[in-house]
C-alpha positions as CSV (number, residue, x, y, z in Angstrom):
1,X,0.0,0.0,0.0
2,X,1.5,3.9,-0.5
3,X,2.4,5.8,1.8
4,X,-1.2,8.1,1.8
5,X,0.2,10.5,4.3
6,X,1.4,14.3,4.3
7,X,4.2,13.3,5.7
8,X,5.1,11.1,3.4
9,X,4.6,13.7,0.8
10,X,7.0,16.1,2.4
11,X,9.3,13.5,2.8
12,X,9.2,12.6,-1.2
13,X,9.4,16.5,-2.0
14,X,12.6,16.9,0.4
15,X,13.5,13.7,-1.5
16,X,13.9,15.5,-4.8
17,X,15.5,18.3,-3.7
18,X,12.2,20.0,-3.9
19,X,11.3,21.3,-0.4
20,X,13.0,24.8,1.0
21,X,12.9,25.2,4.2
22,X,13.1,28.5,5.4
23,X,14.8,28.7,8.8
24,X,14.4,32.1,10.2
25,X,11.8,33.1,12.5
26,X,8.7,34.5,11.0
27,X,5.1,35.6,12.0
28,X,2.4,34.1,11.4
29,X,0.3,37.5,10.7
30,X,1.1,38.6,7.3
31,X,5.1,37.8,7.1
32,X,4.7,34.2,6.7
33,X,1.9,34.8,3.7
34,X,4.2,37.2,1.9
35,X,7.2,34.8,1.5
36,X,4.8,32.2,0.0
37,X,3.1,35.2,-2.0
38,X,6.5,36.4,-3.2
39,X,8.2,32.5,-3.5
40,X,5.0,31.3,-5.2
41,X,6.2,29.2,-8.0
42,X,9.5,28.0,-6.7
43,X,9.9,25.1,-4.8
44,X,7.4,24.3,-1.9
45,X,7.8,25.8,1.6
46,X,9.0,24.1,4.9
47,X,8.5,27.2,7.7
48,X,10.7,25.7,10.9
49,X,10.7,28.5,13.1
50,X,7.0,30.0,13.0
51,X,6.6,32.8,16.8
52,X,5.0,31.4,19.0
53,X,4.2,28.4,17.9
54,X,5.9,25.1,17.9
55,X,4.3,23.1,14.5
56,X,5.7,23.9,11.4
57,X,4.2,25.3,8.6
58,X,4.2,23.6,5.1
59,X,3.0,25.5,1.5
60,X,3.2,26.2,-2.4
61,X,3.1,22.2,-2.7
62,X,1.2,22.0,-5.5
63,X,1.5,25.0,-7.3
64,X,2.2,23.7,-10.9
65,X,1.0,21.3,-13.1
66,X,4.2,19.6,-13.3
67,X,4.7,19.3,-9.5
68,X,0.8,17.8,-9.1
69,X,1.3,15.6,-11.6
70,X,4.4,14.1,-9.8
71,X,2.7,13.8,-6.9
72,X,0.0,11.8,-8.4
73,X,3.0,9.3,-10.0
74,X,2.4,10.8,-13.6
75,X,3.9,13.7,-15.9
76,X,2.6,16.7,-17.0
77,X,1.1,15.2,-20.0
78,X,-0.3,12.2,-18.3
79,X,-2.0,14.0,-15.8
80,X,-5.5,14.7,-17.8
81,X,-6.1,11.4,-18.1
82,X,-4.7,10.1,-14.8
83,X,-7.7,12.3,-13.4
84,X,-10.5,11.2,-15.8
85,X,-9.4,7.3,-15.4
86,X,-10.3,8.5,-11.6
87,X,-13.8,10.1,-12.1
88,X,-14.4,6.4,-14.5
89,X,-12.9,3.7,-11.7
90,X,-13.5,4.9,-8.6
91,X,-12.6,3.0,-5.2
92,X,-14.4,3.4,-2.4
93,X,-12.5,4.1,0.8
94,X,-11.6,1.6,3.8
95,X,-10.7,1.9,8.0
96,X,-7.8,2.1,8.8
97,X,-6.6,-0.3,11.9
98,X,-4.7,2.6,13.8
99,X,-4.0,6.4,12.8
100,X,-0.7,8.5,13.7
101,X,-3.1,11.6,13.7
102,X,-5.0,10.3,17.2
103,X,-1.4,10.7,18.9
104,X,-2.6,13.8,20.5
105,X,-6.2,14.5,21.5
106,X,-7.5,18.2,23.0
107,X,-11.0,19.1,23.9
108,X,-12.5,22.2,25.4
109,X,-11.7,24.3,26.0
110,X,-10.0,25.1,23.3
111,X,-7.7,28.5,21.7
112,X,-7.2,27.1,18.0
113,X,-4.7,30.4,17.5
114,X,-2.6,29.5,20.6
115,X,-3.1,25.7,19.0
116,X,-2.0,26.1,15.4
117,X,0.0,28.6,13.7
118,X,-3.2,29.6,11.0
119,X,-1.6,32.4,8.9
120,X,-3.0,35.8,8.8
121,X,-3.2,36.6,5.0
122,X,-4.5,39.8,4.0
123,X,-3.9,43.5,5.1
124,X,-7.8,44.2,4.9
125,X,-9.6,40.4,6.3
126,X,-10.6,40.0,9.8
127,X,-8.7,37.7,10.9
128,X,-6.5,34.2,10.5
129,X,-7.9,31.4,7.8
130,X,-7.3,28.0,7.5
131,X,-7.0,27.3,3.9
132,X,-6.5,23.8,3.2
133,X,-8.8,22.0,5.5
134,X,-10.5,19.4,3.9
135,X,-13.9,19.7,5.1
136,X,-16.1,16.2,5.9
137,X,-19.8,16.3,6.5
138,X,-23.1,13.8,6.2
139,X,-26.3,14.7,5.2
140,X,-28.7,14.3,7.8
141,X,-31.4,12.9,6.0
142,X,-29.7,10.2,3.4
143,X,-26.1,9.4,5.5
144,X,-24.2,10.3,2.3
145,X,-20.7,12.0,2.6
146,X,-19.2,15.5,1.4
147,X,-16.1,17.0,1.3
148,X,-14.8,19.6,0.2
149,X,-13.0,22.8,1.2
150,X,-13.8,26.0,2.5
151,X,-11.9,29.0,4.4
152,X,-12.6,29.0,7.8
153,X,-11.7,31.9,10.0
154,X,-10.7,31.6,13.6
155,X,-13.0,33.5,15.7
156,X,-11.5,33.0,19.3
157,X,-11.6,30.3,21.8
158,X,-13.3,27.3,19.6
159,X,-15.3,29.6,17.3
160,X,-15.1,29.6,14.1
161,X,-16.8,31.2,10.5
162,X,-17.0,29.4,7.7
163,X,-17.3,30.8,3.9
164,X,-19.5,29.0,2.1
165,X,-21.5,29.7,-0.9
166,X,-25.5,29.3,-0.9
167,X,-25.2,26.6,-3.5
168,X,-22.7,24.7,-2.4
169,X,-22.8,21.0,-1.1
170,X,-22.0,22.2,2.4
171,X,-24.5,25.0,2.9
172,X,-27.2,22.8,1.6
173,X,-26.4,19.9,4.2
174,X,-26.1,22.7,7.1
175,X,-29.7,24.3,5.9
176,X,-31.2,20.3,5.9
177,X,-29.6,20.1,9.6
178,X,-31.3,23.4,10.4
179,X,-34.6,22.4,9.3
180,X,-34.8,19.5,11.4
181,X,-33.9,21.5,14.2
182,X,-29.9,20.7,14.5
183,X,-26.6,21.6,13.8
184,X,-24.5,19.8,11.1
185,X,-21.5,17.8,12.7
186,X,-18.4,18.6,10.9
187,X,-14.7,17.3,10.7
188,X,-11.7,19.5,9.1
189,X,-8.6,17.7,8.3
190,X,-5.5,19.5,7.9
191,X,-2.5,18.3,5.9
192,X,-3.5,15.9,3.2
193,X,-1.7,13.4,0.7
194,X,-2.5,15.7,-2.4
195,X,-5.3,13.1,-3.9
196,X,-7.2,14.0,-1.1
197,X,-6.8,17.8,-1.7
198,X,-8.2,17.3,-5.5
199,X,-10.7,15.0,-4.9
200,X,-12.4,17.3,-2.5
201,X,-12.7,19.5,-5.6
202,X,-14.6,17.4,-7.9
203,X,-17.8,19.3,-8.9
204,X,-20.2,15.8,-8.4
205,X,-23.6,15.4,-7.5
206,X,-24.9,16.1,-4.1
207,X,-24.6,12.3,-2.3
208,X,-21.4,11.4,-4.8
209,X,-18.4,10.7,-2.3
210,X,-15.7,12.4,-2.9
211,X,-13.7,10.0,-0.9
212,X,-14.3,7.4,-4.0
213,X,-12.5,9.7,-6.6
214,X,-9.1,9.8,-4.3
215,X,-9.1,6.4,-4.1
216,X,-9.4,6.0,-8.1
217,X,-6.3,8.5,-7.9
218,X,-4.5,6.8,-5.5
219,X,-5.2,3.5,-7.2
220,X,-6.3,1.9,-3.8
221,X,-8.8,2.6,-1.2
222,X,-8.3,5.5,0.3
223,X,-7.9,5.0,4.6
224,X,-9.7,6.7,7.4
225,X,-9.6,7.2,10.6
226,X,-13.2,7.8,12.9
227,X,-13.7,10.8,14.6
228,X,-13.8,11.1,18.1
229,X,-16.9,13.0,19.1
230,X,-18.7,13.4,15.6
231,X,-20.2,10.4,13.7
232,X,-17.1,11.2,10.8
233,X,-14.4,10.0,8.7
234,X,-11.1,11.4,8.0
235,X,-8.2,10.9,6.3
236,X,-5.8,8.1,8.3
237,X,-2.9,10.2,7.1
238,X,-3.8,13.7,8.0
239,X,-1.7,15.7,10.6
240,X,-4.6,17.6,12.6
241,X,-8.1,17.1,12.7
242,X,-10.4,19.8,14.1
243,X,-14.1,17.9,15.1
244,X,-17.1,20.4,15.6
245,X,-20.6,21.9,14.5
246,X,-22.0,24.1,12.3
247,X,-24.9,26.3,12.5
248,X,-26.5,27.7,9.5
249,X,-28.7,29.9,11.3
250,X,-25.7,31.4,13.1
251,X,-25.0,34.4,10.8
252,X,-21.4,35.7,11.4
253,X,-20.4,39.0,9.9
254,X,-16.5,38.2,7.5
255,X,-16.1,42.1,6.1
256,X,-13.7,41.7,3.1
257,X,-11.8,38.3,1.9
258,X,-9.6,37.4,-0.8
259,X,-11.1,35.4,-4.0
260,X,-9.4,34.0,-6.7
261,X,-9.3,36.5,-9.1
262,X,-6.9,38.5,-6.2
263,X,-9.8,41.4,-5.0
264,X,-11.6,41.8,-1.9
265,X,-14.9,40.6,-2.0
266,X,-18.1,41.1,0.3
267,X,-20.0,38.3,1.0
268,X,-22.3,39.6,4.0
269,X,-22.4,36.8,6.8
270,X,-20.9,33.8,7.1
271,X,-21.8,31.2,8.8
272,X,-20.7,30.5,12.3
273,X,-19.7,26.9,14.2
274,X,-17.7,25.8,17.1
275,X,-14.8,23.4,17.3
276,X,-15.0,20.9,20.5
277,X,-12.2,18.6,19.8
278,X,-8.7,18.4,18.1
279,X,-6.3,15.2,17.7
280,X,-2.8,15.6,15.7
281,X,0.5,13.9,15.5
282,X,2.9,14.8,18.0
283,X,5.1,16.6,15.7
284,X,2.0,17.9,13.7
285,X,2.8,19.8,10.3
286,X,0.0,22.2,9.5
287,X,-0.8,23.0,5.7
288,X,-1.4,26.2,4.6
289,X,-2.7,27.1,0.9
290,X,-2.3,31.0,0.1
291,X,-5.1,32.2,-1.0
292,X,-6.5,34.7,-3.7
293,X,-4.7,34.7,-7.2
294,X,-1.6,32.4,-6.3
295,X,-0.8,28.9,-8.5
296,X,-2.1,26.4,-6.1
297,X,-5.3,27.7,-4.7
298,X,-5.8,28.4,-9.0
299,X,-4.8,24.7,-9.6
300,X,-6.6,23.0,-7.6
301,X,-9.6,24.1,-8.7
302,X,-8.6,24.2,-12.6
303,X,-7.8,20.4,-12.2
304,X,-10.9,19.7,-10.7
305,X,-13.0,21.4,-12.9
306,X,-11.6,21.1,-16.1
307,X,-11.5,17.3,-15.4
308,X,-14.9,17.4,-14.7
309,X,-16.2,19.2,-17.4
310,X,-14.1,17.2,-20.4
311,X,-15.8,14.0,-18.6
312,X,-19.6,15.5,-19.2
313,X,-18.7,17.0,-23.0
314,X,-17.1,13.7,-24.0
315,X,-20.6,11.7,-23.3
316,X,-22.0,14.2,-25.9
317,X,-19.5,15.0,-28.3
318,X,-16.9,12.8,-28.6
319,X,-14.7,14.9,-30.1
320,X,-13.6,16.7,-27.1
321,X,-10.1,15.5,-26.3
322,X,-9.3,18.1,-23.5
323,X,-10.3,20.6,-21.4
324,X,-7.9,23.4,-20.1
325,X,-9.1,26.2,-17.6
326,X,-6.1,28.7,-17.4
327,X,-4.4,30.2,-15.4
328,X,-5.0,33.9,-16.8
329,X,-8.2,33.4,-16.2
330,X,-7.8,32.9,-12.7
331,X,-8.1,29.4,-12.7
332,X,-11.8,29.1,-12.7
333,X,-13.2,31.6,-15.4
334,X,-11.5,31.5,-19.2
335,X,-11.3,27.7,-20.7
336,X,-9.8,26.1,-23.6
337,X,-11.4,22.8,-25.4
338,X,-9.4,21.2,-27.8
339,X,-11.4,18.9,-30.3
340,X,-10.3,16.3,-33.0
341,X,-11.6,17.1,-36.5
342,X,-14.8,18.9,-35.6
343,X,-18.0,18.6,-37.5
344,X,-19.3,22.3,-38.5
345,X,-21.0,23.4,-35.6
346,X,-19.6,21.0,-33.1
347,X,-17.2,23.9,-31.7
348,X,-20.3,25.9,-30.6
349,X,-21.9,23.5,-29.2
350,X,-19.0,22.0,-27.1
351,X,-18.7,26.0,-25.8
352,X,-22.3,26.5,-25.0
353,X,-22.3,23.0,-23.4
354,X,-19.1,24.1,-21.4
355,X,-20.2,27.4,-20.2
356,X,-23.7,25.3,-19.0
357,X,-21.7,22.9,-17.3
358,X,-19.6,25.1,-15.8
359,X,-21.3,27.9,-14.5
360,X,-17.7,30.1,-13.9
361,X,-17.0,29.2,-17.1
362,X,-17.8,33.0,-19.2
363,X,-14.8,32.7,-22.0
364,X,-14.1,29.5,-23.8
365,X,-12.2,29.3,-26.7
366,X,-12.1,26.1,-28.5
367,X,-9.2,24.6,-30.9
368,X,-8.2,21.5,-32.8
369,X,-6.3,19.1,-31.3
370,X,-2.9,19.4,-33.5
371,X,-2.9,22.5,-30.9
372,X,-1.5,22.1,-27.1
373,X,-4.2,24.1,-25.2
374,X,-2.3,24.6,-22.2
375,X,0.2,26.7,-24.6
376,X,-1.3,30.5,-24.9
377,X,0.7,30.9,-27.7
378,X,-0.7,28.0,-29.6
379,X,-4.3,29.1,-29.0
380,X,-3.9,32.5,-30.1
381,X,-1.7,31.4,-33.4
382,X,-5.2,28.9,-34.0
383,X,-7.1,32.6,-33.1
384,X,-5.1,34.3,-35.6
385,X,-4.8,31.4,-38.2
386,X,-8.7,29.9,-37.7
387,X,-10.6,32.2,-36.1
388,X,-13.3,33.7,-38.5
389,X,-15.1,37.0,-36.4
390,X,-18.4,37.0,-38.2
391,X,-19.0,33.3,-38.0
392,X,-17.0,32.1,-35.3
393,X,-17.8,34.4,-32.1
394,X,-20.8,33.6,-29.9
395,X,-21.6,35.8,-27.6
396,X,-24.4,35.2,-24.8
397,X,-25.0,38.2,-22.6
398,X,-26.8,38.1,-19.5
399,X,-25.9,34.6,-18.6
400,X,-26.2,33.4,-15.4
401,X,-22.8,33.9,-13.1
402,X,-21.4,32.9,-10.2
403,X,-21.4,35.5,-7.1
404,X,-17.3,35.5,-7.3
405,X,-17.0,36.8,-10.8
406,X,-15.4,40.4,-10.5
407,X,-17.7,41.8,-13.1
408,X,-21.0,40.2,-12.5
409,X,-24.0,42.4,-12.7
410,X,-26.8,40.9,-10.8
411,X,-25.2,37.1,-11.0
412,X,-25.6,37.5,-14.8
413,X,-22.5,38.5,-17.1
414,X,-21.7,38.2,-21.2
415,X,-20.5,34.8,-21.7
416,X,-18.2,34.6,-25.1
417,X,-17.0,31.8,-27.1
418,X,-14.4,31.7,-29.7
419,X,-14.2,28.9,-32.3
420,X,-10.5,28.3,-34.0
421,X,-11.1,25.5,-35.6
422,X,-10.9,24.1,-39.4
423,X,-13.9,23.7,-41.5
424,X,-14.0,21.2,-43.9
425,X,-12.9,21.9,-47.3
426,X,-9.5,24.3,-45.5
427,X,-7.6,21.9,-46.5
428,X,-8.5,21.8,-50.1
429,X,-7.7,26.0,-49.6
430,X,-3.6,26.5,-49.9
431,X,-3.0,23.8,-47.2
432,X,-3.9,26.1,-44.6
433,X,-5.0,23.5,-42.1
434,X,-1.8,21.7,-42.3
435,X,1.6,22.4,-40.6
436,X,4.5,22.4,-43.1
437,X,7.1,20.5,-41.4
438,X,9.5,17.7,-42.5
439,X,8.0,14.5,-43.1
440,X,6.5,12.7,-40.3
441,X,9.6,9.3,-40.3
442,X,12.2,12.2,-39.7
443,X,10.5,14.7,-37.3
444,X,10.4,11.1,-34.9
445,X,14.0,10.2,-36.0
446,X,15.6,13.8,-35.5
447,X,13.6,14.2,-32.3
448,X,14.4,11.0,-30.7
449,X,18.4,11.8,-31.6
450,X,17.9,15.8,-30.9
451,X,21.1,15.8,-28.4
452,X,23.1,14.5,-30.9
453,X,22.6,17.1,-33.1
C-alpha cells in the first residue's frame, strides 16, 4: 500500500531536492503569507521556526502542473487522463486499523490560534484562515458524505466562521440540519496526501463521495480514521483534525476576503460553528494554501473542474479531447477545449455545453487538437490562423454567473465563445490546415536523436 500521508509527501518533496525550508523566524500574521506570496512558483515551503508556535508550517506544494502531476506518479502530459481514469474507476475508501493523527487529543476548551499557527493573509480580512482544511460532513437525511473545502476563519476560543456559498454542497447539508432542528457535525482535516486535496474539488452530485474519486487516484482505497466525538471519517494520514458543528442559522459578519481573481470581495455573513475537539500527530505539520490569485489555490480548482467538465462533453461529443481552464483566467473563469476534427457546428456546441456545465465558465475558446491548449501561444496562433469574427464568435449576454466573478452584474454576465477550428474543405484552400514541417519518419527520428545534433 503507499504511503497516503502528508508526511510522506514532504518527505518525497525533500527527496527531490524540492522542499526549501526557510529557517528564520517569521510571524504568522502577514510575514509568513508574503514569503509564500513572493516565492510562489519555486519550490514548496518548509516554515521551521513560526513565533509562537511550535508546528511547522508547510506551503506552495502544488502549485504547478508539473509538481501535481508528480505527486500523483504521472507527468505533466499524463495527468489529464490520470484524473479522468479516476472520475471512471472509482474506489471506495476503507478503515484504517490505527491512525498516527489520534497521537494527541484536545478538547475544550480550546484557543485554536494558541493551538496552530493559521496564517494571517490579508492587510484588509478580519482575521487568520485555514485554507487547506478538507472539510467532511453527512447529510442528515440520506447518511451520504461530502467534502470539500472551505476557508474558515478563527474567531477565538473554539469559534469559528466558515465561507461558504449558498449553493454549495455544504450549505445545503447545514440548511437540511437546520430544518430538522440541528446543527450539522463537521470534521476538518489538515495536511492531506495531495489526492485527497483534489478530490475534494470534484464538482459531483450532491450524495457522490468524494472520498471514491481519491481512491481511483490513488489507485487503492483511500484510509480513514473515525472521529472522536462526531459520527465522521477522516483521512488516516492527515496531521490535525479539528471535530465540531456548524450552524446555519448562526449568521457571522466576515467584512472583506480574498477570491481568486486576487480582489476583496463582500460576501455579508458567514456562517458560524464551534470546534470541541482536536487530535494531531505529536510533531504535527500544518498545511497552509495561500489564498487569492496564487498557483495552487488556482490549480486545484482548474484540475478539478476542467477534469470534470471534459468527462460530461465527452458523453456528448466525442470529439472533445481536453479541457484546459487557465491560469489567466484565474483558474476558474476562461477555458480552452481542444477537439479532434470537428463537424461544423460542433465547436459551438461544445462552448455552450461548457459554459452550461460550468457555470464560472464565461470565455471558452475552442481549438483542434494538432494544438497544445495549455500553450497561450498555440491558442492564439489557432485565433489568428482559424478564427473567422463573423461566423466564429458567440456571444451570450446576460448569462447566469457565479457571485465571485469580479464583473457580474446581478449574478448575470456576457458569456463569449471563440471557435478556431478548421472547416472542412480548408484543406483543399492552400494547405492552410496543415503544418509544413518535415516528413513525419524524420520529425520522430531527429527528435528521438535531438542531443546528438
Amino acid at each position: 500500500m503507499a504511503d497516503q500521508s502528508f508526511r510522506g509527501t514532504l518527505e518525497r518533496l525533500a527527496g527531490w531536492g524540492d522542499l526549501h525550508t526557510v529557517g528564520r523566524e517569521v510571524d504568522a500574521r502577514f510575514e509568513l503569507g508574503a514569503v509564500m506570496s513572493l516565492r510562489r512558483h519555486d519550490s514548496p515551503l518548509l516554515f521551521a521556526n513560526v513565533a509562537g508556535h511550535s508546528m511547522k508550517v508547510a506551503g506552495n506544494l502544488m502549485n504547478s502542473r508539473e509538481r501535481i502531476a508528480r505527486l500523483l506518479d504521472t507527468d505533466r502530459q499524463g495527468l489529464p487522463g490520470r484524473i479522468l481514469d479516476a472520475l471512471k474507476q472509482q474506489i471506495p475508501p476503507v478503515l484504517a486499523t490505527n491512525s498516527p493523527v489520534r497521537e494527541v487529543v484536545r478538547h475544550e476548551p480550546l484557543d485554536l490560534g494558541e493551538l496552530l499557527p493559521v496564517p494571517t493573509w490579508f492587510e484588509h480580512e478580519t482575521g487568520p484562515y485555514i485554507t487547506a482544511g478538507v472539510i467532511v460532513a453527512r447529510d442528515p437525511e440520506t447518511g451520504r458524505r461530502n467534502v470539500s473545502i472551505a476557508r474558515l476563519r478563527l474567531d477565538g476560543g473554539g469559534r469559528v466562521m466558515v465561507g461558504i456559498a449558498k449553493n454549495h454542497h455544504l450549505n445545503m447539508l447545514a440548511e437540511k440540519a437546520r430544518s430538522l432542528g440541528q446543527r450539522l457535525p463537521i470534521a476538518v482535516a489538515i495536511g492531506n496526501h495531495p489526492a485527497v486535496l483534489i478530490g475534494s474539488q470534484m464538482y459531483l452530485g450532491l450524495g457522490d463521495d468524494e472520498y471514491d474519486v481519491v481512491g481511483g487516484l490513488l489507485g487503492e482505497p483511500l484510509q480513514l480514521a473515525r472521529c472522536l466525538t462526531v459520527p465522521l471519517e477522516v483521512p488516516a494520514g492527515a496531521e490535525i483534525v479539528l471535530e465540531g458543528f456548524i450552524d446555519a442559522g448562526d449568521f457571522v459578519p466576515e467584512g472583506a476576503v480574498s477570491e481568486f481573481h486576487g480582489f476583496y470581495v463582500g460576501y455579508g455573513p458567514g456562517t458560524g460553528g464551534s470546534i470541541g475537539c482536536v487530535t494531531h500527530r505529536r510533531d504535527a505539520i500544518y498545511q497552509a494554501i495561500l489564498p487569492g490569485y496564487a498557483p495552487e489555490h488556482c490549480l486545484l480548482g482548474a484540475i478539478a473542474i476542467e477534469a470534470v467538465c471534459c468527462e460530461a462533453l465527452k458523453r456528448v461529443i466525442p470529439a472533445v479531447r481536453r479541457v484546459v481552464v487557465t491560469d489567466g483566467g484565474m483558474g476558474r473563469l476562461h477555458a480552452v477545449i481542444a477537439m479532434h476534427r470537428p463537424r461544423l457546428g460542433e465547436g459551438k456546441r461544445a462552448a455552450i455545453l461548457a459554459m452550461g456545465q460550468i457555470n464560472l465558465f464565461k470565455l471558452v475558446t475552442v481549438v483542434e487538437d494538432d494544438v497544445d491548449p495549455e500553450d497561450p501561444v498555440q491558442v492564439e496562433w489557432s485565433l489568428a490562423a482559424r478564427f473567422r469574427g463573423d461566423e466564429d464568435l458567440v456571444v451570450l449576454p446576460g448569462m447566469k454567473a457565479d457571485r465571485c466573478d469580479p464583473v457580474h452584474e446581478n449574478l448575470t454576465v456576457t458569456k463569449i465563445g471563440m471557435i478556431a477550428t478548421t472547416r472542412p474543405g480548408d484543406g483543399e484552400r492552400e494547405g492552410r490546415s496543415e503544418f509544413a514541417r518535415a516528413p513525419a519518419d524524420v520529425m520522430a527520428r531527429v527528435r528521438g536523436a535531438l542531443a546528438e545534433y
